[in-house]
C-alpha positions in Angstrom: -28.6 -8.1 3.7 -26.5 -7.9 0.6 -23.8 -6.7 2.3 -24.0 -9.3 5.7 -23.9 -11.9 2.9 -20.8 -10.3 1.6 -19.0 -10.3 5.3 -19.3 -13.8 5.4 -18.4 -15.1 2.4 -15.4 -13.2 2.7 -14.2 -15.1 5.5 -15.5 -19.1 4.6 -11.6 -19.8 4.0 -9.2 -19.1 6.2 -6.8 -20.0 9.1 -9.1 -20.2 12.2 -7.9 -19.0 15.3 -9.5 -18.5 19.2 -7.9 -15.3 19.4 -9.3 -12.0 18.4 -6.8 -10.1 16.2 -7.1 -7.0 14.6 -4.6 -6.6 11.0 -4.0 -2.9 10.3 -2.4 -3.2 7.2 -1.7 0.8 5.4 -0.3 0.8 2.0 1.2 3.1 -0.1 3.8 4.4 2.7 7.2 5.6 1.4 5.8 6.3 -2.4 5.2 9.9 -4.0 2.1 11.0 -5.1 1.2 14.8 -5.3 4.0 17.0 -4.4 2.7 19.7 -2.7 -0.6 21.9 -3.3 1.6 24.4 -5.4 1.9 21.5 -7.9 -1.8 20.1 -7.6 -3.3 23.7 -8.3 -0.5 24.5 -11.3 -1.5 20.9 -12.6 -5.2 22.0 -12.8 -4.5 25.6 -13.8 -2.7 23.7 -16.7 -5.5 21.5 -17.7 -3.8 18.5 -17.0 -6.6 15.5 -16.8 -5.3 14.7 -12.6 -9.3 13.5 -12.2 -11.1 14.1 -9.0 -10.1 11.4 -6.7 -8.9 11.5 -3.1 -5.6 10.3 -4.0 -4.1 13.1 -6.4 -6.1 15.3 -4.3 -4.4 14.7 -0.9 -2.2 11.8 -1.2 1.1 13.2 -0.4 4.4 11.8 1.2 4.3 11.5 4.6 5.5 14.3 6.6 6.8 14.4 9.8 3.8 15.4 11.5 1.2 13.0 9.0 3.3 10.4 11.4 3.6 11.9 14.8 -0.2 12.9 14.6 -0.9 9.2 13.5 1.5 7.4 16.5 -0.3 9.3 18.9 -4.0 8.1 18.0 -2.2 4.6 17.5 -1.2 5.2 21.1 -4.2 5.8 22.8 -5.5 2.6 23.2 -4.2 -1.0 25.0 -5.4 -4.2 23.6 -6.0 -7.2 25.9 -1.9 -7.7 26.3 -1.4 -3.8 27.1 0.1 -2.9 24.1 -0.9 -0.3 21.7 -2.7 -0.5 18.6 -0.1 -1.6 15.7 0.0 -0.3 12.2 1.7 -2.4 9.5 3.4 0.3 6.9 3.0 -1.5 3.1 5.8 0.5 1.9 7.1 1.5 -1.1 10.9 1.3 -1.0 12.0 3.9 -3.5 11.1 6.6 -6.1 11.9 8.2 -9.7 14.9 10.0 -9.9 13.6 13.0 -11.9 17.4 14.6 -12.3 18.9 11.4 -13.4 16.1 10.7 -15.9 16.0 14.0 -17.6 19.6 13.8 -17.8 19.7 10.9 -19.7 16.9 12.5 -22.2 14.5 9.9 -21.1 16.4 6.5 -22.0 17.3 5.2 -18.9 15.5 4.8 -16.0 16.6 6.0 -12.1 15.8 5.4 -9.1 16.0 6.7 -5.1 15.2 5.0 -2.0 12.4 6.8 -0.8 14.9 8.3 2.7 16.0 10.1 0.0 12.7 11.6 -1.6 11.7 12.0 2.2 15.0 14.2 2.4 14.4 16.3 -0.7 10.9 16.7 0.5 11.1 18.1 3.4 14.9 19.0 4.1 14.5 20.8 7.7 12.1 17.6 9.1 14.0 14.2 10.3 10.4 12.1 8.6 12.8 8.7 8.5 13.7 9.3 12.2 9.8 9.7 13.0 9.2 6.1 11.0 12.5 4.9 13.4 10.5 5.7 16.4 7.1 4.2 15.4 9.4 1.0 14.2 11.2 1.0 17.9 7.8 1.4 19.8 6.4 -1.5 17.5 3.6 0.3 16.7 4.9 1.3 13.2 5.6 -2.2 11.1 7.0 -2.5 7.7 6.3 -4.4 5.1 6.7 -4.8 1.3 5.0 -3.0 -1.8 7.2 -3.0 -4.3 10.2 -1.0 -5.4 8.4 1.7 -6.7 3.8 2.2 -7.0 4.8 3.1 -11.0 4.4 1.1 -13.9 8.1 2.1 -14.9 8.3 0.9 -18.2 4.7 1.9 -19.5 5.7 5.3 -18.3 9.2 5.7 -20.0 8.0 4.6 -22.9 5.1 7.2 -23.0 7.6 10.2 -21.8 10.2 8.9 -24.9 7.1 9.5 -27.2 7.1 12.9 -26.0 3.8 13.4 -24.7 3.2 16.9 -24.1 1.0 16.4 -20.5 3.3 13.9 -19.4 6.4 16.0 -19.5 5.0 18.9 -17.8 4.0 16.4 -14.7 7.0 14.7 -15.3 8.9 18.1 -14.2 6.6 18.8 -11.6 7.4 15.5 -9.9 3.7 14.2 -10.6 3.5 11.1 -12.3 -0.1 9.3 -11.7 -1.6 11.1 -15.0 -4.2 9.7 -16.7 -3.7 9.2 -20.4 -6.6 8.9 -22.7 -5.9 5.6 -24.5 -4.3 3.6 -21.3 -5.0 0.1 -20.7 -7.4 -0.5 -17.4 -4.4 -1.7 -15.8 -1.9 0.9 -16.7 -4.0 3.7 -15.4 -2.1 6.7 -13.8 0.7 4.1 -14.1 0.2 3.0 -11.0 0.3 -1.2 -11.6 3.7 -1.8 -11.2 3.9 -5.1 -12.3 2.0 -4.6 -15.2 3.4 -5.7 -18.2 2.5 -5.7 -22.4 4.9 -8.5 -23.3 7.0 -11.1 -22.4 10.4 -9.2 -22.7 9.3 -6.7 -20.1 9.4 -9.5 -17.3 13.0 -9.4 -17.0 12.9 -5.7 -15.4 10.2 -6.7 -13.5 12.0 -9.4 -11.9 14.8 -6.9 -11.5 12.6 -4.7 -9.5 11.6 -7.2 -7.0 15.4 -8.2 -6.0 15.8 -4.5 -5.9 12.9 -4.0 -3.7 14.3 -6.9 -1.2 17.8 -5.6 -0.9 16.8 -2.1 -0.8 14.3 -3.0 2.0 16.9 -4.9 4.3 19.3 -2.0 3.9 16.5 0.3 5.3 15.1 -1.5 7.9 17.8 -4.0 8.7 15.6 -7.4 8.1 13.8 -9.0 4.9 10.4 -8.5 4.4 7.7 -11.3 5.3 4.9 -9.7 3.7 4.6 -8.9 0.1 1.5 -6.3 -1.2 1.7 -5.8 -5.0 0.5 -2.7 -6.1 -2.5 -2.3 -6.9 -3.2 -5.8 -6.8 -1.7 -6.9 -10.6 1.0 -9.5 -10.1 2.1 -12.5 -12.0 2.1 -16.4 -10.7 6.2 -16.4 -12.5 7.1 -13.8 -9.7 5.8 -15.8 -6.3 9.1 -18.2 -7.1 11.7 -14.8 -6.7 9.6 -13.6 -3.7 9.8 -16.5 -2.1 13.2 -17.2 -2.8 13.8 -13.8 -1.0 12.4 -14.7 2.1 8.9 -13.6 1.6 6.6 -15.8 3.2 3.1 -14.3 2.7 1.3 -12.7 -0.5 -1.8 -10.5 -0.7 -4.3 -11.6 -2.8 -7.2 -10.5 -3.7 -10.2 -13.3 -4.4 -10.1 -12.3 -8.1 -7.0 -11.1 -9.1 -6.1 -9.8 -12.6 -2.9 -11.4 -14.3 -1.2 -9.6 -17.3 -1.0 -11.3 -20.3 0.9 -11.1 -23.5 -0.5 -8.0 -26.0 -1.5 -6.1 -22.7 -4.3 -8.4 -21.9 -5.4 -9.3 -18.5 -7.0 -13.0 -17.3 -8.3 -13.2 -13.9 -7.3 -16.0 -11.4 -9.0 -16.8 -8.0 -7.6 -17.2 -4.8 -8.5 -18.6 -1.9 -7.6 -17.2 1.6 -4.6 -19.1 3.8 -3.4 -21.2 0.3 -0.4 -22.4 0.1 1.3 -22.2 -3.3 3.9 -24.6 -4.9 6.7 -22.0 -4.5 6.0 -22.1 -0.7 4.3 -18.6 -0.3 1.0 -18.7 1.9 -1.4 -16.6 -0.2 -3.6 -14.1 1.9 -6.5 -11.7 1.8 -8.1 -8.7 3.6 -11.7 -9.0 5.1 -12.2 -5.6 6.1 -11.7 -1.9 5.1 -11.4 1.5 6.6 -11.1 4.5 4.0 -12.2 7.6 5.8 -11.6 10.0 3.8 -13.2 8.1 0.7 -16.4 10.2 -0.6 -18.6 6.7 0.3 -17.4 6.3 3.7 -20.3 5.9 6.1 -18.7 5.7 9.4 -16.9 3.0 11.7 -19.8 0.5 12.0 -19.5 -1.1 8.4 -15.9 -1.7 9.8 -17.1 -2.8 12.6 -19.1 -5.1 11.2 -16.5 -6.5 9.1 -14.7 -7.1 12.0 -17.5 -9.0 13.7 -17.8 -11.4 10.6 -14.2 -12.3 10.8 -14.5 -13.1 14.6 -17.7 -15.0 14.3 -15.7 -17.3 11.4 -12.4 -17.5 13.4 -10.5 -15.4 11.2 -8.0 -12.5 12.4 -9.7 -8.8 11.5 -7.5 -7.9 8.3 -8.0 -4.1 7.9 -6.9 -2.7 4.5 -6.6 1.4 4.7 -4.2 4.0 2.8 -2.2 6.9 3.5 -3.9 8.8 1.9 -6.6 8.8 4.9 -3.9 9.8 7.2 -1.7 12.4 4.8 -2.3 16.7 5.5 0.4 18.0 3.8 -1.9 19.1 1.2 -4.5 19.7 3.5 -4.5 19.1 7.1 -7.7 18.8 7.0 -7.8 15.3 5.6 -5.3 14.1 7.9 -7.4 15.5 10.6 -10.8 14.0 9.8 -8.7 10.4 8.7 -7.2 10.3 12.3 -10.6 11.4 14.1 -12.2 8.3 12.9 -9.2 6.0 13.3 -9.6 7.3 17.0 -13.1 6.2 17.0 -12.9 3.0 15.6 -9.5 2.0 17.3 -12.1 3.3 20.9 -14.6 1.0 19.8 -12.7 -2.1 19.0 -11.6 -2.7 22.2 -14.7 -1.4 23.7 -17.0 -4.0 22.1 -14.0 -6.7 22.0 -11.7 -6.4 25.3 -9.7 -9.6 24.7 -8.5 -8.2 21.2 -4.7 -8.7 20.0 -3.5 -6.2 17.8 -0.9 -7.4 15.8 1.6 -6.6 12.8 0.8 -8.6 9.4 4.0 -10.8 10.0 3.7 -11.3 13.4 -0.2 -12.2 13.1 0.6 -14.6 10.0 3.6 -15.8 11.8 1.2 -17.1 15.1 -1.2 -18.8 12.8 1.0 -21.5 11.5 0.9 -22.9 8.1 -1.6 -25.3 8.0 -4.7 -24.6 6.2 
């Protein structure tokens, strides 16, 4: 009952809309995580605290095959339009440059755009050319999530002070370590637009103008969609996005905002809100994480889906790569893309007049008006 409650509240606000749409949005695309099993197993051998969540577990870049495996599930169903199912890629534009840094003993910070991590990943697979050919059959969308999933600052500051764990992930090519005294938001480093104080805004802003003109060079077109990592962003940043050519922001309903001193207040949203700055704030009303440890199967998906239909709302479904990466172990792609399969099956089963659509292309179709 709790949980039907939940489904509906979720979707009071919103833009309303006859059609059924389903929203696939997948973050975390185009961002490192854990290098390689070699590296998670000499991590643990090492003691290093790497916890014992999915995501340093199996979250990996994307691989050639993570992609071609995931196009041809995507592929085997038609909505009502006969067109496959679309997945919208919340991408991470580019990564640490671990050479560059080093080589500067620490004091400035570099940068790659992730074809260029993909590259040095896996030098004998063409991964970009697979993402071209998901982006040219349409079923492969991207959109923005930042310049890099790394709270940069918080994280030079702490290799500077020469942490001992840090370094020896740092020359792994692992950075998501957990430090003992780190701030809620700054854990694994992940947040990044968190911030301590006000003179770290200024890279920040920095970051997202980088993030824009690296993403055009890449893909050819500005982003419409903007995803902040893990869901920290301040209200002094929607004017630079927007300026940009962003036109929707992902919210969450209560969203934390850093504050000066490291401190966080919390400010709510509501769904399909315009803002003064001219972004249309937005939120997801339904969630698919197979390979989390609490996942129950497709119907609590389902069901999300069904609340957002009975309220007129598009289906928004928030998932990660990490459901969908096996270079660690295949495995976990393998179960990830077994349930996609079943849930993609059922949606247009129970709902044969469905519309899947891109983020932007969805938004786009509903208009502006609240």
């Amino acid at each position: 009952m709790k949980q039907i409650l939940i489904n509906n509240i979720k979707n009071i606000h919103g833009r309303r809309t006859k059609e059924k749409i389903v929203i696939i949005e997948c973050d975390d695309w185009g961002g490192i995580r854990m290098p390689s099993k070699v590296v998670l197993d000499s991590l643990i051998s090492e003691g290093l605290n790497i916890g014992q969540g999915r995501y340093n577990r199996y979250d990996t870049l994307e691989n050639y095959y993570d992609l071609q495996k995931l196009f041809e599930i995507l592929t085997t169903v038609r909505d009502s339009e006969n067109k496959h199912c679309v997945m919208t890629a919340i991408t991470n534009v580019a990564n640490p440059n671990f050479r560059k840094i080093k080589e500067g003993n620490f004091k400035v910070y570099y940068n790659e755009k992730f074809i260029d991590t993909l590259n040095n990943y896996y030098p004998d697979e063409d991964v970009f050319g697979s993402w071209k050919e998901g982006i040219d059959a349409g079923i492969f969308i991207p959109e923005l999530h930042g310049r890099e999933h790394l709270s940069v600052q918080s994280w030079m500051k702490r290799l500077r002070e020469g942490n001992k764990d840090l370094h020896i992930a740092f020359d792994k090519g692992f950075v998501a370590l957990s430090l003992p005294d780190q701030l809620p938001l700054e854990k694994e480093f992940r947040a990044e637009f968190f911030f301590r104080s006000e003179d770290e805004k200024p890279f920040l802003i920095k970051s997202i103008n980088d993030s824009i003109v690296y993403f055009q060079e890449i893909f050819g077109r500005l982003p419409r969609v903007f995803v902040p990592s893990n869901q920290v962003f301040h209200p002094e940043f929607e004017t630079i996005i927007a300026n940009s050519g962003v036109k929707y922001l992902y919210v969450s309903h209560s969203m934390p905002i850093p504050i000066e001193g490291g401190g966080i207040k919390y400010r709510h949203f509501m769904n399909w809100h315009k803002s003064n700055s001219g972004i249309v704030y937005y939120t997801r009303n339904c969630a698919f994480e197979p390979t989390d440890k609490g996942y129950k199967g497709i119907e609590t998906t389902l069901k999300q889906i069904a609340a957002s239909f009975r309220w007129g709302n598009p289906a928004n479904i928030s998932t990660h790569r990490v459901n969908f990466a096996g270079g660690i172990d295949p495995s976990n792609r393998e179960k990830g893309l077994i349930e996609l399969k079943k849930l993609l099956q059922a949606i247009v089963l129970r709902w044969p007049d469905v519309k899947f659509m891109s983020s932007g292309d969805a938004f786009d179709s509903l208009g502006e008006k609240p």
